[in-house]
N, C-alpha and C positions, 0 to 999 in steps of 0.2 A: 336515142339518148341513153346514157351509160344510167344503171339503174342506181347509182350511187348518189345523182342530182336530182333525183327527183323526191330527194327530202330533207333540202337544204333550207337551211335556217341564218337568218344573220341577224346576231343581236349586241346591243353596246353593252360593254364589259365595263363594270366598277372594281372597287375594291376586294371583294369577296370574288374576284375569279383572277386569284392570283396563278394558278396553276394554268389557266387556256391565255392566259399572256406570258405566260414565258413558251407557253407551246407556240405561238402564234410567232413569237419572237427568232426560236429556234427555224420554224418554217420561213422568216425572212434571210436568218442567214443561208438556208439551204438554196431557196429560189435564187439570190442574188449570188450565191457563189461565195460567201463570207467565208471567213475562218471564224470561230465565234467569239460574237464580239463581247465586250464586256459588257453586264448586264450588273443593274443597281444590286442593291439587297434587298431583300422582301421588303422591309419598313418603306424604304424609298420609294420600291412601284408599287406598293399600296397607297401610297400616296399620291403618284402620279393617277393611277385608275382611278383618285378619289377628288382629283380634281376636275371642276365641270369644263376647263376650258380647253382638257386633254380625251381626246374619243380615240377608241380602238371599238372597232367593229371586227368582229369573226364568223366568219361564215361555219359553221358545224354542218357536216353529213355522217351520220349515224354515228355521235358524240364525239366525232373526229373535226379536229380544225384542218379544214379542206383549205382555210385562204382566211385573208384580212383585212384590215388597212387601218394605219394610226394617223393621227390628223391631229390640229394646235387650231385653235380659236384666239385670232389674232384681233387683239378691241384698237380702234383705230382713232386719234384723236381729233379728226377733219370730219368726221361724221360721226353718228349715235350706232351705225351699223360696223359690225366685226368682218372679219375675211376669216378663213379657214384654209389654213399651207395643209394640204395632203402629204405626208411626210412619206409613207411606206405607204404600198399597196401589194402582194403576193399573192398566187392561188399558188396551190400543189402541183406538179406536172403532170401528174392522174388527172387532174381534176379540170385543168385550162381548158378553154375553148370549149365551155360547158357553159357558160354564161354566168357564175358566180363571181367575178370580176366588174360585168358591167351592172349587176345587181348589187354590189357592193359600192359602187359609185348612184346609182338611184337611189340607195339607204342615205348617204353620203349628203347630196341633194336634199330628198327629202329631211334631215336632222337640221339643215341649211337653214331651210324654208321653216321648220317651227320655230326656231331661234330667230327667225327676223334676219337669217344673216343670207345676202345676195349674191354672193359671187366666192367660190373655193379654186385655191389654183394650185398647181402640182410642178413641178420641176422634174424635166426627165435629159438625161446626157442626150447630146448630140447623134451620138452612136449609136443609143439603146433604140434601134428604130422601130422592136417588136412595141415599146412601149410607148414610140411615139404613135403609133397605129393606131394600138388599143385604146389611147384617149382620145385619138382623134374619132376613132371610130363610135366614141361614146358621146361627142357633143363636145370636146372640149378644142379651145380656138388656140393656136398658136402664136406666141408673140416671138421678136426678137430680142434676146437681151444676152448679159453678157454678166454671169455671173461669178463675184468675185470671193476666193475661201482666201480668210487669214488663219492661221497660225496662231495660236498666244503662248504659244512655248519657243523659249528661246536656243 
């Protein structure tokens, strides 16, 4: 194992770690091939990090954000219990296939489970098969559905 991983860390980022979310941010556009995308103003994602029902988790190896994943705690009005939309998930290319990925989804889990909350679901393109793999490969069940984007600009 690459000696880079064996002192990795992944912890939830609040307000006070405005700098390793915009890093985390930039390593999403880079893994997904973005161009970069527009990002709030500081006031804004301090505010997003400073809300409990928005989690970003980043994995850190040797003060470097090696990967991450940002995620929405969705409260549900049919039951007392919430869901969690896995929004982004990212490692580094260095860094993939190092298992920081599927430890980022057992943090994920685990943050689930203290909140009470049962079940986290993710959305991945038809296409992206690397990533349909990787969540298969982690526990997670596939459904069929058919998901619809609007537009609100005219």
């Amino acid at each position: 194992m690459n000696q880079k991983t064996k002192s990795f860390e992944i912890k939830r980022r609040d307000a006070s770690d405005l700098v390793l979310f915009k890093s985390l941010v930039d390593l999403f556009n880079t893994v997904f091939e973005e161009d970069s995308l527009h990002i709030g103003n500081d006031a804004n994602l301090s505010g997003l990090l400073g809300n409990l029902q928005f989690i970003a988790l980043v994995a850190l190896a040797e003060n470097e954000v090696a990967g991450g994943l940002t995620a929405y705690e969705l409260p549900l009005y049919y039951t007392e219990h919430a869901e969690v939309f896995l929004y982004d998930l990212a490692v580094k290319p260095e860094y993939q296939r190092m298992g920081i990925g599927k430890k980022l989804i057992r943090s994920l889990k685990q943050q689930c489970l203290r909140n009470g909350i049962k079940e986290f679901f993710v959305l991945a393109h038809e296409e992206d098969e690397h990533a349909i793999e990787f969540y298969r490969s982690t526990g997670g069940k596939s459904e069929r559905v058919v998901n619809f984007l609007y537009e609100t600009s005219e």
